[in-house]
N, C-alpha and C positions, 0 to 999 in steps of 0.2 A: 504494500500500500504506500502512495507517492505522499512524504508531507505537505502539510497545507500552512503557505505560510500566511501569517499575517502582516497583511498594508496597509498603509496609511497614506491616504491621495488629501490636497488639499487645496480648494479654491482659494487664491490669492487675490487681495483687490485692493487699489487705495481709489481714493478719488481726487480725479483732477480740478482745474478751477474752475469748470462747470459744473461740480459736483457727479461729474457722469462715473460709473464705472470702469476702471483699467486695471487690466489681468495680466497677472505672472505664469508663459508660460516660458517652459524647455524644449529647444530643441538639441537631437539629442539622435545618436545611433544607436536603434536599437539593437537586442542582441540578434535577432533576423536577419540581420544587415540595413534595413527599412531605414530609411530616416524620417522619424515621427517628430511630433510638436505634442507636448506634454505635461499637465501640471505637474507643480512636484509630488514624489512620492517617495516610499521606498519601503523596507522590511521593518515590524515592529521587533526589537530586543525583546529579548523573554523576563528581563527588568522595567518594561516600559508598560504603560498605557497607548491610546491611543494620542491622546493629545500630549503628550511628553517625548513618541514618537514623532509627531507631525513637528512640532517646534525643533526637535535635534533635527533630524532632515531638513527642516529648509534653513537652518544655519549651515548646515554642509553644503548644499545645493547651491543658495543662493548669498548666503552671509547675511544673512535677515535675524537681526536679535527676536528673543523670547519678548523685552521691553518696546519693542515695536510691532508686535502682531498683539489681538486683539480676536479667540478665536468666537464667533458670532454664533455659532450654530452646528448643530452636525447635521449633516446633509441627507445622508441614506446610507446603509452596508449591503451587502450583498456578497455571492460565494461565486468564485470564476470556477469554472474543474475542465481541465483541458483531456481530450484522450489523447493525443500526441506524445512523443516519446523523447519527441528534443531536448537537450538540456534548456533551452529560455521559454519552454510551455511548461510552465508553474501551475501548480493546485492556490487557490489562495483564496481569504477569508478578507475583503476591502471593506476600509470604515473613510469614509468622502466628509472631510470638513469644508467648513466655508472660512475663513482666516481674513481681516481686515491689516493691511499696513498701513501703519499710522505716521511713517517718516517719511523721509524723502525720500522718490523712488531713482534720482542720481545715485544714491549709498547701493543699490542695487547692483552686486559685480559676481560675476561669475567667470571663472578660470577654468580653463580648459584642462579635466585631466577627465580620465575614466574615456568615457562615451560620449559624454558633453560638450555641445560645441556652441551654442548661442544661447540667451535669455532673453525671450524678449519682455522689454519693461512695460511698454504702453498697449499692449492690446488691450483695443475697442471690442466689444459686444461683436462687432460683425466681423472683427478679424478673429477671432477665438472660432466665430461657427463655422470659421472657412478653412484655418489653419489644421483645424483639433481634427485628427483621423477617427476618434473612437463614440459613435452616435451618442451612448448611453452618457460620455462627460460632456460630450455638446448638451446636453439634454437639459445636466445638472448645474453648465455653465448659466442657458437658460435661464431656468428655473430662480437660481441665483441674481442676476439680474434686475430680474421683476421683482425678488424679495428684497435687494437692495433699495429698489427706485420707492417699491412703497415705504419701506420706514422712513429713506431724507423726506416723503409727502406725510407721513405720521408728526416727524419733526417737526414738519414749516408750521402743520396742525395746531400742535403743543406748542411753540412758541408763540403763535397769532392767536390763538382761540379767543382770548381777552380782549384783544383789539376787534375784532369782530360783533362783540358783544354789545 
């Protein structure tokens, strides 16, 4: 029986001075040879949680402090089980956060070693659905989105409500 590991994927977003949405993704070679575009992610420590891994990971990944994310939400899990026999077709048990960054997204640098070979900083909503190879994280990129746009419209709510009155 093949182990199943466990992952942790995680939506990255800060907002720019439109207050719009902008996503962290990787691009990156996969172990296929594929060259995909990809949030971050990676394998959870048998010491970690889910969010203890998401935060170690993307300080590897992308050098994004603990004190600059802000995790919003957890998103969905779900169980991948591949029948393939390759070594880069994993069994794996994914937990999907949504993750806000609160600094500047210039502090954002990623060095080339492993597989890794770009990050991009500023994807828009519509570069993420065109980039991102995998429907199910377009999906949750999505989904994500719309839950952002409504809380800053919940915010402007809360702040005005009084003036309205």
């Amino acid at each position: 029986m093949k182990e199943i590991v466990q992952s942790a994927w995680w939506i990255v977003y800060y907002l720019d001075k439109e207050w719009e949405p902008r996503y962290l993704l990787i691009k990156r070679h996969a172990l296929s040879g594929k060259i995909e575009r990809v949030a971050p992610k990676w394998k959870i420590q048998i010491w970690e949680d889910e969010k203890k891994a998401a935060i170690r990971e993307i300080w590897e990944e992308a050098w994004l402090k603990k004190e600059e994310l802000i995790v919003k939400q957890l998103l969905w899990t779900t169980s991948l089980r591949s029948s393939e026999t390759k070594a880069w077709h994993l069994d794996k048990d994914v937990t999907y956060f949504l993750m806000k960054f609160t600094w500047d997204p210039n502090s954002v640098k990623l060095i080339e070693w492993e597989w890794y070979i770009w990050v991009y900083k500023r994807a828009t909503i519509e570069e993420v659905l065109w980039l991102m190879y995998y429907a199910d994280i377009r999906e949750l990129v999505r989904k994500s989105y719309f839950a952002i746009k409504e809380e800053k419209k919940n915010q402007w709510v809360k702040a005005n409500f009084f003036d309205k009155l």
